[in-house]
N, C-alpha and C positions, 0 to 999 in steps of 0.2 A: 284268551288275552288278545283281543282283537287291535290292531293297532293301525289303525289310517290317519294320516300317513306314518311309516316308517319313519318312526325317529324315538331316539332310545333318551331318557334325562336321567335325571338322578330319581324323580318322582315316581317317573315306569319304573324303576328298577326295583323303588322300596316296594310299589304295588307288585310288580312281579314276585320277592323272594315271599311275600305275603298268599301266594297264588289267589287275588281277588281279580276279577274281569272288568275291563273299563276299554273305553274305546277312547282314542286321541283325534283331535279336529283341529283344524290347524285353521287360519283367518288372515286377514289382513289387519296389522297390527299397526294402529295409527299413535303414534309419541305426541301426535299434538291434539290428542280428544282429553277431553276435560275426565272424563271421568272411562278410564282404562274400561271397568268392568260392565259399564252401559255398551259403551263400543263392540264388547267382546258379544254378548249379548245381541247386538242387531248384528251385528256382522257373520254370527250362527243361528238366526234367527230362532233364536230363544227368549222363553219368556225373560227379563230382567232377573227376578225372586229365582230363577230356577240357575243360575250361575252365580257361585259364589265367589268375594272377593278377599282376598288373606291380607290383610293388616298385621301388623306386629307394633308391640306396645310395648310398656314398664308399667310394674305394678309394682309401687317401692319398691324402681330398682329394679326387681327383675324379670327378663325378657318371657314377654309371654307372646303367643301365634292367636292371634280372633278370623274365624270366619262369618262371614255376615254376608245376605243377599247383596247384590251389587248396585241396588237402588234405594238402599237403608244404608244410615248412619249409626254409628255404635258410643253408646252414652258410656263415657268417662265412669260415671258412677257405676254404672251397674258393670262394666270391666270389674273395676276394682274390688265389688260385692262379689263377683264371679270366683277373684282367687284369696280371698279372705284380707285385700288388701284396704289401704285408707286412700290411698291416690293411684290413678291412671294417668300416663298421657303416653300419645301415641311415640314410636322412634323416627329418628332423624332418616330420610332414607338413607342419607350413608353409612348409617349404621345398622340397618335394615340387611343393607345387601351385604356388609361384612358379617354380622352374624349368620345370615342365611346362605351365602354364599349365591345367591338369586341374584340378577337385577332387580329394580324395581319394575312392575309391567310383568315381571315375568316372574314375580316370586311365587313358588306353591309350598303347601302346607306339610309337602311329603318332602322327603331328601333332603331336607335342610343339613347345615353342617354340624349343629346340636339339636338334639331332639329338646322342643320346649313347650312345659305346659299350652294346652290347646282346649281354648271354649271353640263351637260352633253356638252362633244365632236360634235357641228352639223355635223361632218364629220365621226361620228362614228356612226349618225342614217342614216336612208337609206327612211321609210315610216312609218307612225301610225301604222298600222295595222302589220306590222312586226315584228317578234319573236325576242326577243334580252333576252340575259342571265345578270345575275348580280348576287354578290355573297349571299348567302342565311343567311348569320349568324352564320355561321359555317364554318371549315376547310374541303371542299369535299363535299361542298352543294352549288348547285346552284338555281335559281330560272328562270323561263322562262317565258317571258310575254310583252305584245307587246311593244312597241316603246312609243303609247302614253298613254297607263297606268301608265308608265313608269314617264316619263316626268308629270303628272298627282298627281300620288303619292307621289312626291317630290318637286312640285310646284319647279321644277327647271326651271333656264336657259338652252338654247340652244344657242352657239357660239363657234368658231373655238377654242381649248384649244391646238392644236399641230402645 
């Protein structure tokens, strides 16, 4: 559990009692770029697709976690096809970060304050063993660690979200 920089969230922590491996990257975390997870992205100069960015939604109603590469958009419908619902729409951030206890910028997929059903993008993995980013729990924290640890730790879905 390699950890650069030093910094513990609630994210490390779930990955820790999980004993998986993932390294933390820490960036310059700009509040006024248009799109959080592109920034995230050049600023670890990473490819876009290879950093993912955690949305949170409703699907009739109830809170669901989407990840999707951070330069793709996620269709309404196929959310809603994903959890056997009839309507998606995305949450308010205010109620993003109460649910998750995140801010926004910094919400990640792991340590939330309930654990909630969770699709990943299957067009946004590539192979198990592959390095993929997600956000760390923090604003300018990332977290780096393969595909299916990934997918492991979240006991998520995998299907088309975009």
């Amino acid at each position: 559990m390699a950890k650069t920089p030093a910094k513990t969230t609630r994210a490390t922590q779930a990955l820790d009692r999980l004993g998986l491996r993932y390294s933390l990257h820490a960036y310059d975390y700009d509040p006024e770029a248009p799109r959080i997870g592109l920034q995230a992205a050049e600023a670890l100069g990473v490819e876009p697709g290879r950093v993912l960015k955690t949305l949170m939604a409703a699907v009739d109603g109830k809170t669901v976690c989407l990840l999707v590469a951070s330069d793709k958009e996620v269709s309404m419908k196929r959310v809603a096809a994903a959890f056997s619902g009839k309507t998606a729409a995305m949450l308010k951030p205010a109620d993003a970060e109460r649910l998750t206890g995140y801010h926004v910028g910094g919400i990640s997929p792991l340590g939330q304050k309930r654990v909630f059903p969770t699709a990943i993008d299957a067009g946004s993995l590539s192979n198990p063993v592959a390095e993929i980013h997600i956000n760390g729990g923090g604003r300018g924290l990332q977290i780096r660690l393969t595909e299916g640890d990934l997918v492991t730790a979240l006991s998520a879905l995998v299907v088309a979200l975009v």
